[in-house]
C-alpha positions as CSV (number, residue, x, y, z in Angstrom):
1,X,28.5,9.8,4.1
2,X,28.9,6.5,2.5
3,X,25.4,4.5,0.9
4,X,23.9,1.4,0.0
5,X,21.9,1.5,-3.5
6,X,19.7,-1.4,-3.4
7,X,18.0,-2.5,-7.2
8,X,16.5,-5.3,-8.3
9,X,16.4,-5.6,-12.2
10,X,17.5,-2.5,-13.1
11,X,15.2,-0.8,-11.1
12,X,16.4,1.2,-7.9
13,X,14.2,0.7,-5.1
14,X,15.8,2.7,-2.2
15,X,18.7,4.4,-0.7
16,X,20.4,4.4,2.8
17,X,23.0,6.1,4.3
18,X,25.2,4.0,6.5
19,X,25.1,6.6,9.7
20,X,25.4,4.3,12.4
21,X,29.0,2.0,13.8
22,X,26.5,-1.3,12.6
23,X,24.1,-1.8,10.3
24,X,22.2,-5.0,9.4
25,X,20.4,-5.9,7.0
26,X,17.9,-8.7,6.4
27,X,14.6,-10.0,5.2
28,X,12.7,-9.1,9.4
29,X,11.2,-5.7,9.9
30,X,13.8,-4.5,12.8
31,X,17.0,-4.5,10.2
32,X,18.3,-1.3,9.1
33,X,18.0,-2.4,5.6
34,X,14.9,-4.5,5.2
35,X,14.3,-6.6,1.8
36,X,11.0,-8.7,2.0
37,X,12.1,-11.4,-0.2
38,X,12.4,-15.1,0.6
39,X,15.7,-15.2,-0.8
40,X,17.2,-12.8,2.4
41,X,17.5,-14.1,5.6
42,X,15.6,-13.0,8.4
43,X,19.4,-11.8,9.7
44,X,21.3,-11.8,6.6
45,X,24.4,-9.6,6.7
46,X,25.9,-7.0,9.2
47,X,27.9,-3.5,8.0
48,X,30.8,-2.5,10.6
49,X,31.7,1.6,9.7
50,X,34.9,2.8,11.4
51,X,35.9,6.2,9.7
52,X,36.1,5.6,6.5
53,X,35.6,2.1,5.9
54,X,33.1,0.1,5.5
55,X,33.2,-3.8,6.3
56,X,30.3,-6.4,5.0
57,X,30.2,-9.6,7.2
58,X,27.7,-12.3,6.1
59,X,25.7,-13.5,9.2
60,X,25.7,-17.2,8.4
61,X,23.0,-16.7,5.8
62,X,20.9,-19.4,3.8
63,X,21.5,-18.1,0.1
64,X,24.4,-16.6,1.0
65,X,26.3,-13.0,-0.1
66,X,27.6,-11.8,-2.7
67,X,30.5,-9.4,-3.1
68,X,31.2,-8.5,-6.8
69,X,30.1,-12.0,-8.2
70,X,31.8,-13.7,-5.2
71,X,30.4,-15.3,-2.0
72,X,32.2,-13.8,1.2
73,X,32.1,-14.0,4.5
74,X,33.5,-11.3,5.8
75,X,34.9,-8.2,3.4
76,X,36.1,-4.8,3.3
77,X,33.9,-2.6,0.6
78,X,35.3,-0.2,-1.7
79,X,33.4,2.6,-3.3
80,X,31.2,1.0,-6.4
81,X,31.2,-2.6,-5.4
82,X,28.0,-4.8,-6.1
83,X,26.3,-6.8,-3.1
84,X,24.2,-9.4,-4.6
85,X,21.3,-11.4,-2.3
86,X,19.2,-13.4,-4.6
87,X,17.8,-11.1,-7.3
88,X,18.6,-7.9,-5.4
89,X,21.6,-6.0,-6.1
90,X,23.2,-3.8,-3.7
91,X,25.5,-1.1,-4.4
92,X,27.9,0.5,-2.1
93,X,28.7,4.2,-2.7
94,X,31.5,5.5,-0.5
95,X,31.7,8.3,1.8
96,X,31.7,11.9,-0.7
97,X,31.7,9.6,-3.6
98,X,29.3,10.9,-6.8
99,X,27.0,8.2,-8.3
100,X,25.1,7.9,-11.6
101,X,21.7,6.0,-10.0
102,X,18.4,7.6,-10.7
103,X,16.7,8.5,-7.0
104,X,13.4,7.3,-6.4
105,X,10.8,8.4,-4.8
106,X,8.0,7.1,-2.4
107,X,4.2,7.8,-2.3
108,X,3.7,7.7,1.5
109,X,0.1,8.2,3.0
110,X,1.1,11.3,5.1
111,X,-0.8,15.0,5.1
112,X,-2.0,16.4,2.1
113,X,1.0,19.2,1.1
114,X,0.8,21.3,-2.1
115,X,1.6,18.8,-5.4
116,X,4.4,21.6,-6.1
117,X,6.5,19.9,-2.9
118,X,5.7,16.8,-4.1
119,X,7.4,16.6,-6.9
120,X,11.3,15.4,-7.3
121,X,13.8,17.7,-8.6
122,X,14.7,17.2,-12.6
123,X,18.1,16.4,-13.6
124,X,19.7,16.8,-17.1
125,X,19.5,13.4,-18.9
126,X,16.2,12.6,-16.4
127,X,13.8,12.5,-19.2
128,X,16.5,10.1,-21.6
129,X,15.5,11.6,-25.1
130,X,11.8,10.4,-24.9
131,X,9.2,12.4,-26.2
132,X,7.5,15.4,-24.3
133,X,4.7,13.5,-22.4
134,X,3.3,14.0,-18.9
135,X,2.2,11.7,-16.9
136,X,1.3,11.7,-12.6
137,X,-0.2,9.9,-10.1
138,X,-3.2,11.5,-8.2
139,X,-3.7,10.2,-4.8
140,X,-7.8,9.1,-4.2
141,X,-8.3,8.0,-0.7
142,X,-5.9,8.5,2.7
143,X,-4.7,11.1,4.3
144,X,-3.2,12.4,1.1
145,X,-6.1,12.2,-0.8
146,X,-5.9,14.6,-3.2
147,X,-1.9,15.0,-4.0
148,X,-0.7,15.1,-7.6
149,X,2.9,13.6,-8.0
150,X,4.7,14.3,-11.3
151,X,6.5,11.3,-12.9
152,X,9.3,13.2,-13.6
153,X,11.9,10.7,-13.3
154,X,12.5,7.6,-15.4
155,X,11.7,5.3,-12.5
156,X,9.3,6.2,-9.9
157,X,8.5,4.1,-7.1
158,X,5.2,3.9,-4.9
159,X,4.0,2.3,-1.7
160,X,5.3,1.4,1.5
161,X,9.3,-0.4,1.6
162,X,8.6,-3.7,3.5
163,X,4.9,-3.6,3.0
164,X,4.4,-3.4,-0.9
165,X,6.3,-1.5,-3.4
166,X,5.7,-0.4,-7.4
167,X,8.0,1.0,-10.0
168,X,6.6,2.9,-12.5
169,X,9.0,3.2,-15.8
170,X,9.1,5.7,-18.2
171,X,9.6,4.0,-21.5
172,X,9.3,5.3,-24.8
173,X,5.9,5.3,-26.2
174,X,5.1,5.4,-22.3
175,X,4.8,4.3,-19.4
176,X,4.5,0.7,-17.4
177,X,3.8,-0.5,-13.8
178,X,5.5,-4.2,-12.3
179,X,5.5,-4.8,-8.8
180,X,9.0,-4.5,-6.8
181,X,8.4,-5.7,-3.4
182,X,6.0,-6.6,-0.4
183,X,3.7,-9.0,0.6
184,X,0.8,-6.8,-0.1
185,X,-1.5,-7.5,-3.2
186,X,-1.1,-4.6,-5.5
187,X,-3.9,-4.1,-8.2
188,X,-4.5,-1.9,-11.5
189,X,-8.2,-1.7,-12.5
190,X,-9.3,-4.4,-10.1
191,X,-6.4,-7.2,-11.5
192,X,-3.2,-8.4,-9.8
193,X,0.0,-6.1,-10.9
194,X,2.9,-8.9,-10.9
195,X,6.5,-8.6,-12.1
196,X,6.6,-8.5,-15.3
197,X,5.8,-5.2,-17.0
198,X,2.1,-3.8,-17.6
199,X,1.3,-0.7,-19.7
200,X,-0.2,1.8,-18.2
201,X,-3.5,4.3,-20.2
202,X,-4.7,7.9,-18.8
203,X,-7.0,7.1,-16.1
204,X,-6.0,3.4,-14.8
205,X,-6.6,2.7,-11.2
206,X,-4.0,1.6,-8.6
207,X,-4.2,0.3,-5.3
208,X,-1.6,-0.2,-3.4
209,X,-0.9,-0.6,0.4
210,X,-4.5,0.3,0.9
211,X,-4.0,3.7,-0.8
212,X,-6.0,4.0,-4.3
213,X,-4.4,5.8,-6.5
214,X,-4.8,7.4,-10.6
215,X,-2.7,7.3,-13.4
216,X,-3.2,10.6,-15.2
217,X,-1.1,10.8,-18.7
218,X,-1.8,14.7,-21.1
């Protein structure tokens, strides 16, 4: 079934499968896609399914969408077009079509399960060439308290969508933190993690959505 990708600098921050007739999406809690950013609306565009096809309507929006580098008001997709709403970027994937987007993956409070579940499936060409280091995130207080997540991938992100959200990047020599998303105030070691890049060391403490959680690099 056909999906929206949404990014925002580079960095993939969910996935949805269009599996409803009407789908809206917008910056209020109660839209199918939410995207806490000033920049959306409150109700900023709807997606009509029928079959196949997929239309984007624009819901009268302040800033506005973009199809492909073009405002629109009403459009039909096709399989790899761009939505753009402020910074965000939105990509449509149609229905049985294969895409080349890393997944991400979300650190929810939710009962402990064995760290061996937690972990996201490796894909050729996950790790990109860079050197054989480990790194994970171990879960300190919550219901999950206790849980060892792998960073596996190249991008992993953590939190809660609408509330606060982290990527954490893989990069060569290592790996860094920047917050994504959310109202909430997330910290490493006690100081504010913003959006521009911070490095992370074996050990650094992160708290996020009231969840505190370890960086743990071997």
């Amino acid at each position: 079934m056909p999906k929206m990708i949404v990014s925002i600098d580079e960095v993939v921050i969910k996935e949805v499968q269009l599996t409803k007739d009407k789908t809206t999406l917008g910056r209020r809690p109660y839209n199918d896609i939410v995207i806490d950013n000033l920049a959306v609306s409150g109700e900023h565009a709807l997606l009509q399914m029928s079959g196949s096809e997929v239309v984007l309507e624009d819901l009268n929006s302040t800033n506005g969408t973009y199809l492909n580098g073009k405002a629109i008001k009403k459009q039909q997709l096709q399989n790899g077009d761009t939505i753009e709403i402020g910074k965000y970027k939105i990509k449509f994937v149609g229905d049985g079509a294969a895409d080349n987007f890393d997944k991400t993956m979300v650190v929810r409070a939710q009962p402990a399960a064995p760290a061996r579940s937690a972990a996201p499936p490796v894909h050729a060409g996950d790790s990109l060439g860079i050197g054989a280091f480990h790194a994970s995130i171990k879960v300190l207080s919550g219901a999950a308290s206790g849980r060892e997540v792998p960073l596996t991938k190249v991008v992993t992100t953590i939190g809660k969508p609408g509330v606060a959200v982290a990527a954490i990047t893989r990069r060569q020599h290592g790996f860094v933190v920047h917050h994504v998303e959310g109202a909430g105030n997330p910290m490493l070691n006690g100081s504010p993690i913003k959006a521009d890049p911070i490095p992370l060391k074996n050990g650094d403490l992160i708290e996020l959505a009231g969840t505190q959680m370890q960086f743990v690099q071997t």
